[in-house]
C-alpha positions in Angstrom: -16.4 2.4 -2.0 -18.7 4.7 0.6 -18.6 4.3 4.5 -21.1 6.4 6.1 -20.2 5.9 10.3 -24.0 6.5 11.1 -25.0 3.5 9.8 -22.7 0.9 11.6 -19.3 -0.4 11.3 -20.8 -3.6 9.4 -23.4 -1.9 7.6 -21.7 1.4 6.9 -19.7 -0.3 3.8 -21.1 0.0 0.2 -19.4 -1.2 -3.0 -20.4 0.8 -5.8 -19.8 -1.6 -9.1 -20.3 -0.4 -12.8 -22.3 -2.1 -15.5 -21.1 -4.7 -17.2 -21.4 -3.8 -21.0 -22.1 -6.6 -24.0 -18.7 -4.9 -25.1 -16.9 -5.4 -22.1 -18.2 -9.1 -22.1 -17.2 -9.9 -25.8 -13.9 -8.0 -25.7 -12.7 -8.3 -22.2 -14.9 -11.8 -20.7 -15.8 -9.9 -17.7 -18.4 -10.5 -15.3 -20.2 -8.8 -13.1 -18.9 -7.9 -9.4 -20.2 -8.3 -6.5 -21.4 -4.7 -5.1 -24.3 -2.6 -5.5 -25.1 -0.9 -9.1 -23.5 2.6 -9.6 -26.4 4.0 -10.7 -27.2 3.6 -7.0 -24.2 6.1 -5.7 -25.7 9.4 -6.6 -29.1 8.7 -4.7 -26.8 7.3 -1.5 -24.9 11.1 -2.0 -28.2 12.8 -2.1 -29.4 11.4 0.8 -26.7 12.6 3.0 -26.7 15.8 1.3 -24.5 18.7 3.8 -23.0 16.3 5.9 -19.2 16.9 5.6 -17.2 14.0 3.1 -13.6 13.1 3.6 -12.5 11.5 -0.1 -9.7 9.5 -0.5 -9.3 8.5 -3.7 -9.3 9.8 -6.7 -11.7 12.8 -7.3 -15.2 12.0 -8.1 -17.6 14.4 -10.1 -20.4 15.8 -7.6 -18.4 15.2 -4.3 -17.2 18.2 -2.8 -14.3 17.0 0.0 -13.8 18.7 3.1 -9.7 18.9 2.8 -8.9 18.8 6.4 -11.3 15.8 7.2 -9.6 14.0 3.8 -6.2 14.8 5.5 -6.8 13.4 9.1 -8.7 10.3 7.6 -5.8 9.9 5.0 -3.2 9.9 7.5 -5.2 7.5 9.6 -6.2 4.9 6.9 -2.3 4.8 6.0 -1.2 4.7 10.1 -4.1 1.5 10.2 -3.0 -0.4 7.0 1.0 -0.9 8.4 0.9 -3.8 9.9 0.4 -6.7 8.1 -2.3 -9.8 9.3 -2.1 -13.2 9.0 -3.6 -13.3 5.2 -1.1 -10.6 3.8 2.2 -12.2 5.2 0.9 -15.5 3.9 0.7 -13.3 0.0 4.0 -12.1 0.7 5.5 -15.7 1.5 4.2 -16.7 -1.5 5.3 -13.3 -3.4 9.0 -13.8 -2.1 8.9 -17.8 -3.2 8.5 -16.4 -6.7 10.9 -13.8 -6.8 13.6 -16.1 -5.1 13.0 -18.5 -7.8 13.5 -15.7 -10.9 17.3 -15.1 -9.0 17.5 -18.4 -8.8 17.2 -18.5 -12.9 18.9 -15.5 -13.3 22.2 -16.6 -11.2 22.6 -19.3 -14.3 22.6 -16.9 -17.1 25.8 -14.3 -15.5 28.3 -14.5 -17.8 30.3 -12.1 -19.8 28.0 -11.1 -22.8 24.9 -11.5 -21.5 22.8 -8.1 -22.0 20.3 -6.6 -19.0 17.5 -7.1 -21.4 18.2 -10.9 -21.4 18.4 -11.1 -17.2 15.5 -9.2 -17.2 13.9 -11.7 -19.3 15.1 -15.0 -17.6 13.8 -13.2 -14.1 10.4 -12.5 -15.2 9.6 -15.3 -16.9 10.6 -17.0 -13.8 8.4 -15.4 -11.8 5.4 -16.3 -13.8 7.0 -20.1 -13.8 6.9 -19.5 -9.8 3.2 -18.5 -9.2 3.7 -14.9 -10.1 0.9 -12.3 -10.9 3.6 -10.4 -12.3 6.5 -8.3 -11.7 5.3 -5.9 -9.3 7.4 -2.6 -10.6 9.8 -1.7 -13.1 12.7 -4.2 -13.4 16.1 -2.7 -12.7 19.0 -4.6 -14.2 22.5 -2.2 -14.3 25.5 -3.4 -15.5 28.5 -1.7 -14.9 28.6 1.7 -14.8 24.9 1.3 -15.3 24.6 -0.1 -11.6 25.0 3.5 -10.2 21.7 5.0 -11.9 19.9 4.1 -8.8 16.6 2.7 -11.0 18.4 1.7 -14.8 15.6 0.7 -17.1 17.3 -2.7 -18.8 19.2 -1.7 -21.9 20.9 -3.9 -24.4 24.3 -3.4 -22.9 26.0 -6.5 -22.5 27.3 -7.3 -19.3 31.4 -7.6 -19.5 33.9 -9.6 -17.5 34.8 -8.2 -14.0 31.8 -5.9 -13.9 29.0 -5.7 -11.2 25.8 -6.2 -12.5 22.9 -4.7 -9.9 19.2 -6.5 -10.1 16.4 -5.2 -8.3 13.1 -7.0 -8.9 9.8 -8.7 -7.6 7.1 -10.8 -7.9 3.5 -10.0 -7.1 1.2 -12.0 -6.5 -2.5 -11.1 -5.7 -1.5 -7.3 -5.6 1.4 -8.5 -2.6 5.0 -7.9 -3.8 8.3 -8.4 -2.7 11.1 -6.1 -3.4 14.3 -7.2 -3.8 17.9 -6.3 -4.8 21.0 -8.1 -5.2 24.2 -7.3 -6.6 26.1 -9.8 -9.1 30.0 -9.9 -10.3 30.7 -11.3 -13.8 33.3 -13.6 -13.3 35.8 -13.0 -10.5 35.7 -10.1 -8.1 38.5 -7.4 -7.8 39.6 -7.1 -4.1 38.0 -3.8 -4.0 34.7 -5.1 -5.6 34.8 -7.6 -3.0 35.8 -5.2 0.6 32.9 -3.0 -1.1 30.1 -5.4 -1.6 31.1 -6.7 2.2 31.2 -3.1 3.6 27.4 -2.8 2.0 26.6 -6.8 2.9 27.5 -6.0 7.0 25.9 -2.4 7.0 22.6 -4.6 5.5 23.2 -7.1 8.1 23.5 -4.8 11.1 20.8 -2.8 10.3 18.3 -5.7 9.6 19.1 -7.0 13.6 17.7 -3.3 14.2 14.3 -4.1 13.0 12.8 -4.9 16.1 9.5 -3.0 17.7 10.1 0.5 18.9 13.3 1.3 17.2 12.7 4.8 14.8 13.6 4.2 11.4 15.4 7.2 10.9 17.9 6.0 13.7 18.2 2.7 12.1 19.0 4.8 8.6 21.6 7.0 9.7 23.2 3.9 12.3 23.6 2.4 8.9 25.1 5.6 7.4 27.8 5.9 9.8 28.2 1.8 9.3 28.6 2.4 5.5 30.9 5.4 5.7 33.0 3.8 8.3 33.9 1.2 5.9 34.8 3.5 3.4 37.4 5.4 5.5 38.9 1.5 5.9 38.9 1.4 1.9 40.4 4.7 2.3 37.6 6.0 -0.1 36.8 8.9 2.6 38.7 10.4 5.2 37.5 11.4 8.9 34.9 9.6 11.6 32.5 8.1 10.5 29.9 9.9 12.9 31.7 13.2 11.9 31.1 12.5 8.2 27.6 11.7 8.3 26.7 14.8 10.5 28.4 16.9 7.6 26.0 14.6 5.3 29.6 13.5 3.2 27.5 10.0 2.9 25.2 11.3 0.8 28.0 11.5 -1.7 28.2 7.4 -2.2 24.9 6.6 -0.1 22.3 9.1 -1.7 19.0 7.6 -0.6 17.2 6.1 2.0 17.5 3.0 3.9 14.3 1.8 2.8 10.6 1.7 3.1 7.5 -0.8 3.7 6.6 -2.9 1.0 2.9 -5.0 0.8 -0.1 -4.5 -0.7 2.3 -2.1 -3.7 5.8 -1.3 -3.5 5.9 1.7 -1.4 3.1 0.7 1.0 2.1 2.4 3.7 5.1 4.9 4.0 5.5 7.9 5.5 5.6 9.9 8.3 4.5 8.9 12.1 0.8 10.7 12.7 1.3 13.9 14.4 5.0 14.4 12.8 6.5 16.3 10.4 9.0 16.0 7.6 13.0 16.2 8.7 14.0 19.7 6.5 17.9 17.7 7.0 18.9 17.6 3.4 20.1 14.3 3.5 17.0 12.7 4.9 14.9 14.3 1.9 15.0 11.1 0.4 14.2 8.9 3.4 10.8 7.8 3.2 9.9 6.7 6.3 9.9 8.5 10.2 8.1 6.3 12.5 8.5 3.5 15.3 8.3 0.1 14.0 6.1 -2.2 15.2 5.2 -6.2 14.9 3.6 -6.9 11.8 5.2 -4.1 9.8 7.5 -5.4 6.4 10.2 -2.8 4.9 13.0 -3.4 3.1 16.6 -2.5 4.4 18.4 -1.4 1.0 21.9 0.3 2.2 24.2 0.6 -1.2 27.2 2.6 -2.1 27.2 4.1 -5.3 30.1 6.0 -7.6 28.1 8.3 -9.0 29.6 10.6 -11.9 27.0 13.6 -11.2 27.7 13.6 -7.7 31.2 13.5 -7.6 31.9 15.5 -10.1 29.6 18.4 -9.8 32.2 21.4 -8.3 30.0 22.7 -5.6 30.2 19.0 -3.4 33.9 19.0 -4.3 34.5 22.1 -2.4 32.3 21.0 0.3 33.3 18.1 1.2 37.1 18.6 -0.1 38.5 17.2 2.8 36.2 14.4 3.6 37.1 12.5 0.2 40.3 10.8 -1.3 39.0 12.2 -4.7 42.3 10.3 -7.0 40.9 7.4 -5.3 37.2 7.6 -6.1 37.8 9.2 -9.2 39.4 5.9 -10.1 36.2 4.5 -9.5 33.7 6.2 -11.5 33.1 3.4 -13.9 32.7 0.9 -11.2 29.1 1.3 -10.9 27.3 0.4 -6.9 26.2 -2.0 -4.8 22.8 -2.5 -3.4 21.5 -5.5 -1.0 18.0 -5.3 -0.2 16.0 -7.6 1.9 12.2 -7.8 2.8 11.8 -8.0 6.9 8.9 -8.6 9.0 9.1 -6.8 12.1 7.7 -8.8 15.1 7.7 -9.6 18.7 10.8 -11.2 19.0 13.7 -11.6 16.1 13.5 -9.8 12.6 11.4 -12.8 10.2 14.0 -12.2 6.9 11.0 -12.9 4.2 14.0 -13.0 1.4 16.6 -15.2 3.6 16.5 -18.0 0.4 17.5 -15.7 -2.2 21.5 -15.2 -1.8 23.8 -12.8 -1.2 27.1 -14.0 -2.0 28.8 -12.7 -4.6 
């Protein structure tokens, strides 16, 4: 695709489409786009020969890019592309539909024995059931300890009575996806599974409430920080204030990414940084993917989780750090627990927060 601005806003646009081969038509049915030939883009080049070119995909043989221009016109295309129209939201309606309808079908199959490959399975297929493209990224089904690798590939583990079983998954439909997570018990929760999953449900909550035009994203991240952390110093997991603990960055110990990002048109869409800022060097906000105002139309997900995370908490050099801000017996009891994650689509807009996800549960 080529814009050159001289020509118009309308006109400037040209769609550059390849040949159709007899192979391509025997082996693969396809059909011939609607565009302009190819063999038309190198004579469109010529003609415009030493004007400067900002590229911004990938690189194309003969174009030579003028980086800075290819910077600033990045940055702008993403900035432009956040908010969401009318045609989008309606996709990702339809993408959400889908992907409650797979946890719908996969709620019936929890029960001790059943392996992540088999949820995986019964989730998917659901989706297509549902109207689904397909699944729009890399299923994660943990169970277990498996629920603290923060993106578990499905394994043939089978899930065993009492453990938490962490699903994140969803449906795409016409390149739109949603992104969702929830977080399962097999069979009946211990009364520490339970204050932990409700710590995590009322940090989600909270923070969701906060999605309203204006508020900065990194505020609403670390808000929910202190949130998460404050409920672990009532499970007596950590020790300290809250605030306190999340200025020393002890959260990142059981809360070790971000709050979340956009999701649309790809899972990670439109991400990113604010134009004109730059990245937070905080360590614990390396991971946070997002540092901008929100505004109506935008859709991100709000993923707080708490993790026990054997290669964080054991590794000697945060134990010293943070020695004081732990009850180490107490989360070293823990380390086979696994995590919870609870992750929601939400459309920022004028008024209220629009929860895209609201039908697919989060009970445990």
């Amino acid at each position: 695709v080529a814009f050159d601005p001289r020509d118009g806003a309308e006109r400037g646009w040209v769609s550059f489409v390849p040949e159709v081969t007899e192979a391509a038509r025997i082996w693969e049915g396809r059909t011939p786009l609607p565009g302009t030939p190819l063999t038309g883009f190198a004579p469109w080049l010529a003609a415009r020969e030493g004007r400067p070119i900002a590229a911004l995909g990938a690189p194309v043989q003969g174009v030579a890019a003028d980086a800075s221009r290819t910077q600033s016109a990045r940055e702008a295309l993403t900035h432009a592309r956040r908010p969401k129209d009318a045609h989008e939201v309606a996709l990702l309606r339809r993408a959400t539909a889908a992907t409650a309808a797979g946890y719908a079908r996969l709620r019936e199959h929890l029960r001790p024995g059943v392996t992540e490959r088999a949820l995986q399975i019964e989730l998917e297929a659901e989706f297509f059931r549902a109207g689904g493209t397909r699944p729009g990224y890399g299923t994660i089904v943990g169970s277990g300890p498996n629920a603290a690798v923060l993106h578990f590939e499905p394994s043939t583990r089978a899930a065993r009575a009492g453990e938490f079983v962490l699903v994140d998954a969803g449906a795409e439909i016409d390149r739109y996806l949603a992104d969702v997570t929830r977080t399962y018990v097999i069979g009946e929760p211990s009364p520490f599974q339970r204050d932990l999953y409700q710590v995590v449900l009322a940090a989600e909550e909270r923070a969701i409430a906060k999605c309203v035009p204006g508020a900065e994203w990194k505020a609403v991240h670390l808000a929910c920080a202190v949130d998460l952390v404050a409920g672990l110093v009532a499970l007596g997991v950590m020790r300290g204030r809250a605030e306190s603990l999340v200025e020393q960055e002890a959260h990142t110990l059981f809360f070790p990414h971000g709050l979340g990002h956009m999701v649309g048109l790809g899972v990670r869409d439109g991400s990113g940084l604010q134009p004109g800022r730059v990245k937070d060097s905080r360590p614990s906000l390396r991971s946070l993917r997002m540092d901008l105002p929100l505004a109506p139309g935008y859709v991100v997900t709000v993923e707080p989780g708490l993790y026990f995370i054997p290669a964080l908490l054991n590794d000697p050099a945060r134990r010293a750090r943070f020695h004081d801000c732990v009850n180490w017996p107490l989360a070293e009891q823990q380390l086979a627990l696994g995590g919870v994650r609870i992750e929601d689509n939400v459309l920022v807009t004028s008024g209220a927060p629009d929860v895209l996800t609201v039908a697919i549960p989060k009970s445990l």
